[in-house]
Every structure is written in structure tokens, then in C-alpha cells.
C-alpha positions in Angstrom: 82.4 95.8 87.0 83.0 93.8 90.2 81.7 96.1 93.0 85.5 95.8 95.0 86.4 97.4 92.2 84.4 99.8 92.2 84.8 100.7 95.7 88.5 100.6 95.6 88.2 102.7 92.2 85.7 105.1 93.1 88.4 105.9 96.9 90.7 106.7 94.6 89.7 109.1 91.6 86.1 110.2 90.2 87.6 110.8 86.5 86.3 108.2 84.1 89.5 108.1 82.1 91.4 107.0 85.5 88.8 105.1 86.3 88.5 103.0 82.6 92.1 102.6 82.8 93.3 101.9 86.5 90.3 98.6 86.4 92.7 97.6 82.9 95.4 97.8 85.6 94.1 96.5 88.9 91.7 93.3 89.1 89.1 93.0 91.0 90.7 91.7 94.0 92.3 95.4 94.3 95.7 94.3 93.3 98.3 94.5 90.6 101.6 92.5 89.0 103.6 95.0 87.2 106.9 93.5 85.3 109.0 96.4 84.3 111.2 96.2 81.1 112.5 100.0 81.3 115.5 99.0 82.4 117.4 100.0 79.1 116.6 103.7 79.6 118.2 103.8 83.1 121.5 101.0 82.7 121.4 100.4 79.5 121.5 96.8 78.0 119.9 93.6 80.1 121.8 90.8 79.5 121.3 87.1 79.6 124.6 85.5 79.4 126.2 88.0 77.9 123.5 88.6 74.6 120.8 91.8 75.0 117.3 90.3 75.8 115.0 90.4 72.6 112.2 92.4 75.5 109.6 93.2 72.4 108.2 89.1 72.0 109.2 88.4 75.9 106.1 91.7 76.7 103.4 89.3 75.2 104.7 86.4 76.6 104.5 88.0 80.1 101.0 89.5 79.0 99.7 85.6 78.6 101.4 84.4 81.9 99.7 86.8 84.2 101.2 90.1 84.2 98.2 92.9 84.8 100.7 95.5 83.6 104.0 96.1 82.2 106.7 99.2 83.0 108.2 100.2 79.4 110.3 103.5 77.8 108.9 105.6 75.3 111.6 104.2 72.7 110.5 100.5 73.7 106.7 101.8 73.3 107.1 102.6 70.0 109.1 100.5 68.5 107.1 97.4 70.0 103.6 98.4 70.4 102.6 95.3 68.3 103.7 93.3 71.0 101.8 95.5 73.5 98.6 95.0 71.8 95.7 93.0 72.1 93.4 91.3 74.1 95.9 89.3 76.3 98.6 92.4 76.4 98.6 93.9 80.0 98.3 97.5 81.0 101.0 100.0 79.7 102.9 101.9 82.0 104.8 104.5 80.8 107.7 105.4 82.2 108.4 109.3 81.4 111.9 109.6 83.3 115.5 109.1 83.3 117.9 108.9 86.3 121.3 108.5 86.8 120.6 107.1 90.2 121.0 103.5 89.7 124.3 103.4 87.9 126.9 101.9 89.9 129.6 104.6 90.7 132.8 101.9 90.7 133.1 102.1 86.9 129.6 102.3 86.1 129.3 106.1 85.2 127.8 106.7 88.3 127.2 109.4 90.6 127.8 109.8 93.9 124.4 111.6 93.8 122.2 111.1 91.3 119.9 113.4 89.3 116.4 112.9 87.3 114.9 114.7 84.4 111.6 114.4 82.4 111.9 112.7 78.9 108.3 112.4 77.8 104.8 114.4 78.7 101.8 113.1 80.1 100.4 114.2 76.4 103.0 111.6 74.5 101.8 109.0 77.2 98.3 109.0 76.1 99.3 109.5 72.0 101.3 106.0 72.6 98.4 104.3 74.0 99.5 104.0 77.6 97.3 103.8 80.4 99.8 105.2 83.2 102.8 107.4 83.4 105.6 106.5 86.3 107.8 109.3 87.3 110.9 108.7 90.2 110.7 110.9 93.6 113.9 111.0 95.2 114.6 113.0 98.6 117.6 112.9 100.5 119.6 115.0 98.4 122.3 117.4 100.2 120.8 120.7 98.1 117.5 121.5 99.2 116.5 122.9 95.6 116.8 119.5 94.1 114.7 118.3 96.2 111.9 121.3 95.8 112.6 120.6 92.1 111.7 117.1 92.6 108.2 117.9 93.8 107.9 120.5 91.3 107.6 118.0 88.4 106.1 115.8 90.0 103.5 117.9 91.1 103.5 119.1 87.1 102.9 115.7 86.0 100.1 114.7 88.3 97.9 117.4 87.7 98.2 117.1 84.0 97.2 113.2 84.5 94.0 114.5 86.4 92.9 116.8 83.0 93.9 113.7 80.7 92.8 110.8 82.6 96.0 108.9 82.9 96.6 106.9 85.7 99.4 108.5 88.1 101.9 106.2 89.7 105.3 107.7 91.6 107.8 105.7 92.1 109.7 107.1 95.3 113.1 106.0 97.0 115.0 107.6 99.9 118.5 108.7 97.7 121.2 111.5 98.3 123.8 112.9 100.4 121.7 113.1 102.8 120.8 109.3 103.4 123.4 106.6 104.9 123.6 103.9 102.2 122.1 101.6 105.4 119.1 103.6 105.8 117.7 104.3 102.0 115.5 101.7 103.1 114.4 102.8 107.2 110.6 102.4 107.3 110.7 105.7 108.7 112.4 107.2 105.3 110.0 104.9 103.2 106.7 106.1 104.9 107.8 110.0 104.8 108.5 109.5 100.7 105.5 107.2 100.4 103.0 109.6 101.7 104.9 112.7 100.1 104.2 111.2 97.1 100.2 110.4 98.2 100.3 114.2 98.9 101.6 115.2 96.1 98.8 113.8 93.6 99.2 109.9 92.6 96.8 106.9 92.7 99.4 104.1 93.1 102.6 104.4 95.0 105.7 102.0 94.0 108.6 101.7 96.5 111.2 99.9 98.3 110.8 96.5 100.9 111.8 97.5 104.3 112.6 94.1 104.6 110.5 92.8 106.5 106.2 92.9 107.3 105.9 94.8 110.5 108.0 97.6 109.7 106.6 97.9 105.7 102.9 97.2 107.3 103.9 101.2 108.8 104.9 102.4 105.5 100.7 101.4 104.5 99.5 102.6 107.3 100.9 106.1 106.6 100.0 106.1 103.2 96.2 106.2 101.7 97.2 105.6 98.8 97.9 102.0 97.0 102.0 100.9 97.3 103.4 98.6 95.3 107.0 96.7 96.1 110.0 97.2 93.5 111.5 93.8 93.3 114.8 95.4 93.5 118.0 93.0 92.2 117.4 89.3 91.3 116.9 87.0 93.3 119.3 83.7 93.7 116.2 81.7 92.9 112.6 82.0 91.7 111.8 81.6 94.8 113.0 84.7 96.5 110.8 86.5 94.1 107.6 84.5 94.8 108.3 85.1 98.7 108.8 88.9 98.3 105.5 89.1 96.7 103.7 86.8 99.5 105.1 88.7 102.1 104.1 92.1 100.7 101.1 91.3 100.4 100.5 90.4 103.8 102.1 93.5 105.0 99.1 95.4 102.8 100.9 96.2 99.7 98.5 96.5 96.7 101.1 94.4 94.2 104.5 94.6 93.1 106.7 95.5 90.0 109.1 93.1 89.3 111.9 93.8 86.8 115.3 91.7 87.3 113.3 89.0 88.6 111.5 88.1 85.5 113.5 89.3 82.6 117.0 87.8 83.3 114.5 84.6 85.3 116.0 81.2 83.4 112.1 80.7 82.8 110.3 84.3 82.7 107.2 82.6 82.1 106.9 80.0 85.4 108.3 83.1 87.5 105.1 84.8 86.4 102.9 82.2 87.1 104.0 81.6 90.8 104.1 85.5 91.5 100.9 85.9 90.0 99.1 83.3 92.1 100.9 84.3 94.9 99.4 87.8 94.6 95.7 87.0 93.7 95.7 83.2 94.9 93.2 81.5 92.4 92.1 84.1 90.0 
């Protein structure tokens, strides 16, 4: 193994399980592209002009072009683990919850505040062949038990990754009552959920741009562990995506996880490419 992986690997976790599996997930530059294709389990169908997205075939696709690790559902998991599979297939991140956060409220069977639960354990994760389990951490909310619940399960799921040797990523967002609709994205807010999260137990951190590279280069700063940038709605073009991942990068970010950006792309494959190189240059 390339010794910056080691190093980065070895400042993170001494378990050989997390170890094994975080260098399937992280090359040896010390970062990560993560596409995400759990959309389905959160807003239901993805749609490219108006037809569901055959995702199974598109996850080895993405595999080939570049991606070090792909976000999927436990339904998607098993019913496509042939496409997951594999020499070329990337890194499977399972994603064990749901949220209602992220449907829209104006006739979207929204909430004004959202709430999350656990659909799969940490022990289903590693029967499915997954190398990492993602979990959401929301604060903001306007009950202070919600949020206390919230670190609750995630604090549950972290230390059962540590006896299993799963990698642990949180995926954490400012959301609630609580938080102007203007500010779920304040470096301030970002930072104090980031290293909550770090805190908590985790050995990669996914979360919101702040917009711009001073203020997200804070976020790093206050958090040891690794972040990666959600890629957050599509871009107009291909190229917003690719300058997203350049300038998170820059700011210190580890990677990103890109969902929208890829999936509903008109070319999936050349997005992936350009992200790629953008985030480990010539690999």
C-alpha cells in the first residue's frame, strides 16, 4: 500500500476491517468520488425526461469511468449487486436511512420539519457486501429531543461499525425550526454539525458547500476528520459540477458525492471523467 495511504489510514482508525475497506474507498492521493444513486429511497423516482433511470447498468458504468465509490439503498443493493460487483465496481456505500427532509413541502409530501429513522443495521450492511454505512445528522430542530435522538443513533451506529469494521461516514446538514432557510448553509452551522459528527464517531464526514473556499476552508479546519461535498441539485451544465469539485478541493475537502449531477447528466459517463480528474489530476 502507498505509504500516504497509510498515513492518512492509520490517523484515522487502527481496525483492519476499516482499514481494508476505507483504502477500497480512498486512493492513495487521500481522496474520494462518491456518486450517490439512493435517491429513490428519499424522493422517490429519478427521472430523465419523464422515464425512471434504469440505475442497476448506469452503477457499473460509473464504476469504469472513475467513480471510487457509489451511495446505494438496501433495496437497490440487493436487487443489483451484479452490477456492484467486480473488479472495476467501486466501493459500496450503504445508505441505512430514510428522511422526509428533502421532500419539497409545496405538493411534494413534505414537511415543514423533517424527521429520520434507521432502515437497516450496520450487521445487514456488511451481509450485503458493503464497505460503508451513511447515516443523516440533522440539528436545528425546534424540540430538543429530536435532536438528542439524532445523536443517539448515530452514536449507536458508529460504535457498532468500530466492532464490525465498517467504514463510518455521517452525512450532516443544518435542518429544522430552528434554522432560517438562508442560513442551513452559514459556515458557522456547517463547522458546528461537521465536527459534531467527528465527535460523535465517523471516519469521513459528507456535507453541504458554504459556497465559497474561504468560508468552507473553516468548516476543515474545525473538523479532523475527512469532509466530503454533497453536490446538492444539478447543475445547468457539466461544468458547474466539475467547478464544485475543483474548488472543494482547494478549500481541503477530501472528495465529493455527487448525485443529480451524474445520474440525470445528458452524458453520466464524461461528467465522471472530468470530476474525477479534477479531484485526483492525473491518476
Amino acid at each position: 500500500m502507498d505509504d500516504a495511504v497509510k498515513v492518512g489510514i492509520k490517523a484515522t482508525t487502527t481496525n483492519a476491517g476499516k482499514v481494508i475497506r476505507l483504502a477500497r474507498l480512498m486512493r492513495p492521493d487521500g481522496r474520494t468520488f462518491v456518486a450517490t444513486v439512493a435517491h429513490g429511497l428519499l424522493r422517490g423516482p429519478i427521472p430523465d425526461e419523464g422515464r425512471p433511470i434504469d440505475l442497476g447498468p448506469l452503477a457499473t458504468s460509473l464504476g469504469i469511468a472513475g467513480v471510487d465509490g457509489i451511495v446505494v439503498s438496501p433495496g437497490f443493493l440487493q436487487a443489483n449487486a451484479v452490477y456492484l460487483a467486480g473488479r472495476c465496481a467501486p466501493a459500496i456505500v450503504l445508505c441505512v436511512d430514510w428522511t422526509n427532509q428533502f421532500r419539497p413541502t409545496d405538493g411534494g409530501l413534505g414537511f415543514s420539519e423533517g424527521r429520520t429513522t434507521t432502515v437497516a443495521s450496520v450487521e445487514d450492511a456488511a451481509r450485503l457486501g458493503a464497505d460503508a454505512v451513511m447515516t443523516y445528522l440533522f440539528v436545528g430542530s425546534d424540540d430538543p429531543a429530536v435532536e438528542a435522538e439524532e445523536v443517539r443513533r448515530n452514536a449507536a451506529v458508529s460504535r457498532r461499525c468500530e466492532e464490525l469494521g465498517i467504514v463510518r461516514i455521517i452525512e450532516t446538514m443544518a435542518r429544522g425550526a430552528r434554522v432560517p432557510v438562508d442560513d442551513e448553509r452559514k459556515a458557522e452551522y456547517v463547522a458546528l454539525h461537521c465536527r459534531m459528527a467527528y465527535e460523535i464517531g465517523c471516519d469521513l464526514v459528507k456535507t453541504e458547500w458554504t459556497g465559497d473556499r474561504e468560508s468552507f476552508a473553516q468548516v476543515v479546519d474545525a473538523c479532523p476528520a475527512p469532509i466530503l461535498v454533497a453536490g446538492g441539485p444539478k447543475s445547468s451544465t457539466p461544468s458547474g459540477a466539475v467547478g464544485l469539485a475543483v474548488d472543494a478541493i482547494a478549500a481541503g475537502a477530501a472528495g465529493v458525492v455527487f448525485g443529480r449531477n451524474i445520474v440525470q447528466a445528458q452524458d453520466p459517463v464524461a461528467v465522471v471523467r472530468a470530476v474525477s480528474a479534477a479531484i485526483h489530476g492525473d491518476q
